[in-house]
N, C-alpha and C positions, 0 to 999 in steps of 0.2 A: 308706967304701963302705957302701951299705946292706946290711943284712940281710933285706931285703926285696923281693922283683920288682913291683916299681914305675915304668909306664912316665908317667913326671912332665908328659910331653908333653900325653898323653892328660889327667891329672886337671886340668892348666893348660886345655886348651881346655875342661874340664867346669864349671871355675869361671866363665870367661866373665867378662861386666862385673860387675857391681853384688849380681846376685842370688847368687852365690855355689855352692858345692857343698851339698849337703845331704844327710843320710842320718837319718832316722826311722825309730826303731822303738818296736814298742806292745808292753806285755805288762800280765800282770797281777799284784800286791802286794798281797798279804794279802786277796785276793779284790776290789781295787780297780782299775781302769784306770789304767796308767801308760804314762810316755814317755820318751825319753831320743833325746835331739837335736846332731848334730855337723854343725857348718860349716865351712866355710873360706869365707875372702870376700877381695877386694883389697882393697890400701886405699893410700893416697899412699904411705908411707910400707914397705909389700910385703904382707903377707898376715896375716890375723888369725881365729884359732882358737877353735871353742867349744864347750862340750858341757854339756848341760842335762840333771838327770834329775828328776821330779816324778811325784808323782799331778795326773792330769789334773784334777781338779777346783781345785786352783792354778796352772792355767796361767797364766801374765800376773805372780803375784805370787811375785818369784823369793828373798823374803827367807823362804820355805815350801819351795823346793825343795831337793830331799836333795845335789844339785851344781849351781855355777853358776858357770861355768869360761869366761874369755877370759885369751887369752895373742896375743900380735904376733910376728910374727916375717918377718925381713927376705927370706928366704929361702924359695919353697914348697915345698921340698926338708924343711928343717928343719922346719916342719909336720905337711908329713906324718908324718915321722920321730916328733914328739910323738906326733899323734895314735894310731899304729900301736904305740908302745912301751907308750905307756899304756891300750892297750884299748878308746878310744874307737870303735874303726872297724875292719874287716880289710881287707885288703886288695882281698876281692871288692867289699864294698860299695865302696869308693872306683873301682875301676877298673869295676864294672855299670854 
């Protein structure tokens, strides 16, 4: 059982085909422009997780950002469940 109210119906129809869920957010690091980026996406094999944190001026080159994180998972229950334990996301932004 989760520990979390999460209605999985909702963030399944949120993911949709191909484009995936997504959650952006900007702030700013040591007086720079930064980002830090969570998706869920399907995929053949069930659903695949990621989360990106960078100063904007390395977007595109992810061997400079500060995380750059993909994990698979068969399950978008188990997913979530990552994403939500490890911070990536809360639970507003996932179900907004």
């Amino acid at each position: 059982m989760s520990e979390w109210q999460v209605d999985f119906e909702k963030v399944a129809g949120k993911i949709g085909g191909k484009k995936g869920l997504w959650v952006n957010r900007k702030y700013e690091l040591d007086g720079e422009p930064a980002s830090s980026e969570f998706f869920i996406k399907r995929t053949e094999a069930g659903f695949r997780a990621g989360f990106d944190d960078y100063f904007d001026k390395y977007e595109g080159a992810v061997d400079l950002y500060f995380v750059y994180l993909r994990a698979n998972f068969s399950e978008l229950r188990r997913a979530v469940e990552f994403a939500l334990r490890e911070g990536f996301v809360g639970v507003d932004e996932l179900m907004g």
